[in-house]
C-alpha positions in Angstrom: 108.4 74.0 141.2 105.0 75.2 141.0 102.0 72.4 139.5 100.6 73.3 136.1 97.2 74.3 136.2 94.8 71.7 134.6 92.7 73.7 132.8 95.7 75.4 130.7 96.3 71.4 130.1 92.6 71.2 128.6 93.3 74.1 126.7 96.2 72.9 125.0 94.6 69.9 124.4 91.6 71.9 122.8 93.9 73.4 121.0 94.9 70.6 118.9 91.5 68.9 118.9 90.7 71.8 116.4 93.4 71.1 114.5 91.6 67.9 113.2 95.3 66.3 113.5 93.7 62.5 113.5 92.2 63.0 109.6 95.3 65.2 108.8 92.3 67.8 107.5 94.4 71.0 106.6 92.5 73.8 106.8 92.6 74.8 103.0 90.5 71.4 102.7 87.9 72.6 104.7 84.7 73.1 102.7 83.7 76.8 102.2 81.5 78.5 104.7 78.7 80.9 104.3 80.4 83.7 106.4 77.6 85.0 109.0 78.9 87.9 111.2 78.1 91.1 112.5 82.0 92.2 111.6 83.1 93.6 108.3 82.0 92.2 104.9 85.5 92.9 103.7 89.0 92.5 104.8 92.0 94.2 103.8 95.1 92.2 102.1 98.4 93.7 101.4 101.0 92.5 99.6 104.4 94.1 100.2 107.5 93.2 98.0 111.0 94.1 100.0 113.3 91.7 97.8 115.7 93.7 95.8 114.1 92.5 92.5 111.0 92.9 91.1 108.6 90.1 91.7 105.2 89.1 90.5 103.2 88.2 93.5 100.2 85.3 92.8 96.9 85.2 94.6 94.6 82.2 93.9 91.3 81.9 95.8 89.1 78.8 96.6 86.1 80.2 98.2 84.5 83.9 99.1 85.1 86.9 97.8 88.3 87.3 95.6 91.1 90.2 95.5 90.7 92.4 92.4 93.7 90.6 90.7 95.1 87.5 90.6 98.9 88.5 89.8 100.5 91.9 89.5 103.9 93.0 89.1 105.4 94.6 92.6 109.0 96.9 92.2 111.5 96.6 95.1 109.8 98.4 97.9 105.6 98.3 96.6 103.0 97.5 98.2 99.5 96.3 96.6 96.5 97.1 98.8 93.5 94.4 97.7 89.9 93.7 100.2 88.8 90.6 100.6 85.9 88.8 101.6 85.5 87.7 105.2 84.9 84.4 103.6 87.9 84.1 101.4 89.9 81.1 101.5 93.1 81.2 99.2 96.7 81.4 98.6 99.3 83.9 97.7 103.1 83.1 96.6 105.7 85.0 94.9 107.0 84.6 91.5 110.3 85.3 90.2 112.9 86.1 86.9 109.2 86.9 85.1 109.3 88.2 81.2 105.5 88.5 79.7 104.2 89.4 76.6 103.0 93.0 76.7 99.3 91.6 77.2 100.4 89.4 80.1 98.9 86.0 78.5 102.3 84.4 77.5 106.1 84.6 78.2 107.9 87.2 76.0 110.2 84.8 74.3 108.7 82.1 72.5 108.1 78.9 74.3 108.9 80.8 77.2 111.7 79.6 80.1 112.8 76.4 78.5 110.8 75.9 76.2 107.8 74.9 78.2 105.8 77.7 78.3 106.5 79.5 81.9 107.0 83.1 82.0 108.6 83.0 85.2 111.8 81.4 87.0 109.8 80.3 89.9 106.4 79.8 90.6 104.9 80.1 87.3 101.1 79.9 86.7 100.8 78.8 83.2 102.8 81.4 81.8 100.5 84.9 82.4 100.4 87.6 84.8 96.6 87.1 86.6 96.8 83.8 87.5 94.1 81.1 87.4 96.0 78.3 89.2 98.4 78.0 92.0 102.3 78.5 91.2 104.8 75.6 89.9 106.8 74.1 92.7 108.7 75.1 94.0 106.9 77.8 95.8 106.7 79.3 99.5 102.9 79.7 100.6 101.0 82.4 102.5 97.5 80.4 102.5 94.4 81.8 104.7 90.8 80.2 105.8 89.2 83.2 106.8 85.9 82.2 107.8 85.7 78.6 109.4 82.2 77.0 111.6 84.0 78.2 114.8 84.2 81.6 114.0 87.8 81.5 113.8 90.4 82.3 111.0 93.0 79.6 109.9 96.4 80.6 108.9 100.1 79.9 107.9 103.5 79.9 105.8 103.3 76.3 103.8 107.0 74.9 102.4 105.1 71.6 101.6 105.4 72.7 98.1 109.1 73.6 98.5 110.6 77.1 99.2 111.5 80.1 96.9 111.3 83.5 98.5 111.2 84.2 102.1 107.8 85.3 103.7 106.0 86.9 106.1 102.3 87.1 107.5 101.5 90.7 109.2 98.3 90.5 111.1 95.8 93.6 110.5 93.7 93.1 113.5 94.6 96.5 114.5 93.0 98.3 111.9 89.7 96.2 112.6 86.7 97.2 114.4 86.8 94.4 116.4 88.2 94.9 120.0 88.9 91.3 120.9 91.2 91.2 117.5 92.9 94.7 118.4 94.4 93.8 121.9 96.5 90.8 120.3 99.7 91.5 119.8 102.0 90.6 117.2 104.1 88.1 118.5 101.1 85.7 118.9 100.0 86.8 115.2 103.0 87.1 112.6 105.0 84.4 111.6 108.4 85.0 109.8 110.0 82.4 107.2 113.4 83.4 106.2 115.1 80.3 104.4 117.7 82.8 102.4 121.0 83.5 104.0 121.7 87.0 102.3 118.5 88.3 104.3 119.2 86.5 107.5 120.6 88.8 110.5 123.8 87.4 112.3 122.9 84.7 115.4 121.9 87.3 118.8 120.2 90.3 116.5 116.8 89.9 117.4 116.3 93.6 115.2 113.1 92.9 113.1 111.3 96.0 111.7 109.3 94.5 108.5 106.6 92.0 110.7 104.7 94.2 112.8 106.8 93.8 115.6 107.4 96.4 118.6 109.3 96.5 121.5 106.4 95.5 124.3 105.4 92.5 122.2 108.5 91.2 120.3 108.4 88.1 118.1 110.3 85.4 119.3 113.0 84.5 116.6 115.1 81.7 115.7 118.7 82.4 116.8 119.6 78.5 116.5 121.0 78.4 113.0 124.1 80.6 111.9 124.1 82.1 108.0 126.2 79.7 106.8 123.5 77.2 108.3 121.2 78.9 105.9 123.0 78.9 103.1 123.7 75.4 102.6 120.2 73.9 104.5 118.2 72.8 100.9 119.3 69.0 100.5 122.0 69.4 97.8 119.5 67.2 95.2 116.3 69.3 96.0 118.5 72.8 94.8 116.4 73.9 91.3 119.6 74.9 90.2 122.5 72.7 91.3 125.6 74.6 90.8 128.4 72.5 89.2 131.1 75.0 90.0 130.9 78.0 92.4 128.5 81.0 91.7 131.2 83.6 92.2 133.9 81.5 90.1 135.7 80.8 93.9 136.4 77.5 95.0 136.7 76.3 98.8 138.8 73.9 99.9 138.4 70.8 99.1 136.8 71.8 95.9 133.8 68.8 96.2 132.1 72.2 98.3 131.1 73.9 96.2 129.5 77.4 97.0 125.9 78.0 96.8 124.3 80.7 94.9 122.6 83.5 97.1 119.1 83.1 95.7 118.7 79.1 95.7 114.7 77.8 95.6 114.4 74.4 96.6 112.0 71.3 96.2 110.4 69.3 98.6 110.9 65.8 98.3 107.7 65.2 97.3 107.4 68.1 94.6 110.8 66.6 93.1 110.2 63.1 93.1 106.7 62.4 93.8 107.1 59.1 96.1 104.4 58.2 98.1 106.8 57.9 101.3 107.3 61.9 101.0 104.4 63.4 99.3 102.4 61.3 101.9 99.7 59.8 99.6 98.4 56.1 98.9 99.5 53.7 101.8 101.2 56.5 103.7 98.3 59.0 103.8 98.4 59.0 107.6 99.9 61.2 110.1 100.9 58.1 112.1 102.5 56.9 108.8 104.0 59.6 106.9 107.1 61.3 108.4 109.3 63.8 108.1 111.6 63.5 105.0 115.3 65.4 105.1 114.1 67.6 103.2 110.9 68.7 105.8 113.2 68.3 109.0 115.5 71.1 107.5 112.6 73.2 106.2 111.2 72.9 110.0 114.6 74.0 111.1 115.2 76.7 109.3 111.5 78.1 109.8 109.7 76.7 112.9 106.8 78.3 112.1 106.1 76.8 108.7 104.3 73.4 107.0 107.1 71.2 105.8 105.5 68.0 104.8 102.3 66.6 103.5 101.0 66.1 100.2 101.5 69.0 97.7 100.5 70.3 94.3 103.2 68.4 92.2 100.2 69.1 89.5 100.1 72.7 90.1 100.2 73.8 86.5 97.1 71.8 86.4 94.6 73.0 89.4 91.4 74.6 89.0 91.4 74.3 92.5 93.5 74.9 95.6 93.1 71.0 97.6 96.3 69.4 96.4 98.3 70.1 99.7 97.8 69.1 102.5 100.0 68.9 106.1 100.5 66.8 108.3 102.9 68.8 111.0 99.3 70.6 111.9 100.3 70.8 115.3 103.1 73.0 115.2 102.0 74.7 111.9 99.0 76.2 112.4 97.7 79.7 113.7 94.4 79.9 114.7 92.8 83.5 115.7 89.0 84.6 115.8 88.0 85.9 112.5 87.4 89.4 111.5 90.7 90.7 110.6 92.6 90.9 107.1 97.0 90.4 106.3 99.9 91.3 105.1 101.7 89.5 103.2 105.7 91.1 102.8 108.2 88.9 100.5 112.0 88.9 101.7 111.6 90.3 105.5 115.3 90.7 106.9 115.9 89.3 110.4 115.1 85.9 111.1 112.3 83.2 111.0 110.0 83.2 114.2 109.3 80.6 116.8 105.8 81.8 117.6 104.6 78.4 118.0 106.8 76.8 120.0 107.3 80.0 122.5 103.8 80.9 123.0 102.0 77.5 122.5 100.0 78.1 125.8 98.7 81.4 125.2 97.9 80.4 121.6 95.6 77.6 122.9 94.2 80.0 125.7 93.3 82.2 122.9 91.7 79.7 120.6 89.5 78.6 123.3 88.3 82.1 124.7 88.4 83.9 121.3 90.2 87.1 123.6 93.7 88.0 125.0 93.5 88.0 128.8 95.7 90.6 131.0 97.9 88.2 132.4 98.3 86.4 128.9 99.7 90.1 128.0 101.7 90.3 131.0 103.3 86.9 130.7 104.5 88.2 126.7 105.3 91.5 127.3 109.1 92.3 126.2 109.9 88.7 126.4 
């Protein structure tokens, strides 16, 4: 067997130097950064809504140059084009089962879902359409550092906060002016998260036509987990809606089984019980001594490209500001790309979740360290 080269070593290792692993420093923590470039000002982001409900997507920014809106509502099959600022560091999450006032500052019904106020099933931000504040847990995360000291963009899916609606990050590098962003392709670029088992494709379709995917660069999906591995993955105490008797009326044998519902959100361990051990804080705010809870290792599982554990926002309802998570599985979280390009972000993508980071681990450190795809990086992922 042929040696490894020791420079693709250093790379690696570079790799995860930037990744600031031994403070845990995710990159929404990062201070902002006067963005200084000869690249655009502005960045496109597009939010695209393929569930077959409405939603009411959330954007919440920490730094730069803000979208026009901060919540919108998004039919089955819309799309919301925003630009952002090169410099923008923020979040964007999906809310569901919303009912506003007709002004959008209140539920419809009095004391809304409940009684406490929230307009929305999931990922409420205090009860109005253009949020201020990042979504109640559980929600599932698109969150973006744009601009960073190294000239390099920060990216990924987050479940630290738990998981609601499946997700996917589009790279729009093609559409920049940039050519180092233009020759990456996809598969280095788009992660998938698909934690619902109604939009998950049976185990060997590797068909994915909502992530920018194409048939020289395909992503490299999950094919480890089978629907019924899907279906039943949220720890049966973290479900936000624990079913006490089958959602179609159908019991399995033995009847202790009891069928899940299709659309099932579920908490992290740390957004539902707030112990140090999983929300990583006091004593155990330490990569080295915080692990994974049951309810991270099946998050990982299910999407291998996504943040399961860390500390999260189990304030949310309360944050002026976006620093209440923070990850700790950095390593195999993170994608890291030169700046200059804006997203996509599309709610309920059909196929499966992506194992970018795993797959391509090499040519994603090659390409944090030179800031460029190399021809024999593209060779070595072309229709593989």
């Amino acid at each position: 067997m042929a040696g490894r080269r020791p420079g693709g070593v250093l790379q690696i290792l570079r790799f995860f130097i930037l990744l600031d692993t031994t403070e845990a420093l995710h990159h929404m923590k990062r201070p902002p950064l006067a963005y200084i470039s000869r690249r655009s000002e502005t960045v496109p982001l597009v939010v695209t809504n393929l569930c077959s409900e409405t939603i009411y997507p959330g954007i919440v920014s920490q730094s730069g140059t803000p979208p026009s809106s901060g919540g919108f509502e998004l039919q089955t099959g819309q799309q919301m084009n925003f630009t952002v600022g090169a410099d923008w560091q923020g979040r964007v999450w999906g809310r569901t089962n919303c009912s506003f006032n007709s002004q959008g500052t209140g539920p419809a019904n009095a004391g809304g879902n409940n009684g406490g106020g929230s307009a929305c099933g999931t990922g409420d931000c205090g009860g109005i359409v253009d949020c201020k504040a990042t979504g109640q847990t559980p929600v599932t995360l698109a969150e973006f550092t744009l601009a960073t000291s190294s000239g390099q963009t920060f990216y990924d899916i987050s479940l630290v906060d738990g998981y609601n609606l499946p997700l996917a990050i589009i790279s729009l590098y093609p559409e920049s002016d940039n050519s180092s962003l233009t020759q990456i392709p996809p598969n280095l670029t788009n992660p998938i998260c698909i934690g619902t088992a109604a939009l998950l494709t049976a185990q060997g379709d590797v068909s994915d036509s909502n992530s920018g995917t194409n048939s020289s660069y395909p992503i490299p999906l999950d094919e480890s987990l089978s629907i019924s591995d899907v279906a039943s993955w949220c720890p049966w105490d973290l479900q936000v809606n624990i079913p006490t008797v089958p959602f179609d009326g159908v019991y399995s044998y033995p009847d202790t089984n009891i069928q899940r519902p299709g659309f099932d959100p579920c908490f992290s361990a740390c957004a539902k019980f707030g112990q140090a051990a999983d929300c990583c804080t006091g004593s155990y705010d330490s990569p080295n001594v915080c692990k994974p809870s049951s309810y991270s290792t099946a998050a990982k599982s299910v999407c291998p490209d996504a943040y399961s554990y860390g500390t999260c926002n189990v304030a949310s309802s309360k944050l002026p500001e976006l620093s209440g998570s923070e990850a700790f599985d950095d390593q195999t979280s993170t994608f890291i790309i030169p700046s200059g390009g804006g997203f996509e972000v599309t709610f309920c993508p059909t196929g499966r979740s992506s194992n970018i980071l795993k797959v391509y681990k090499q040519q994603l450190a090659q390409l944090s360290e030179t800031g460029s795809v190399s021809e024999s990086m593209l060779e070595a992922m072309r229709g593989t």
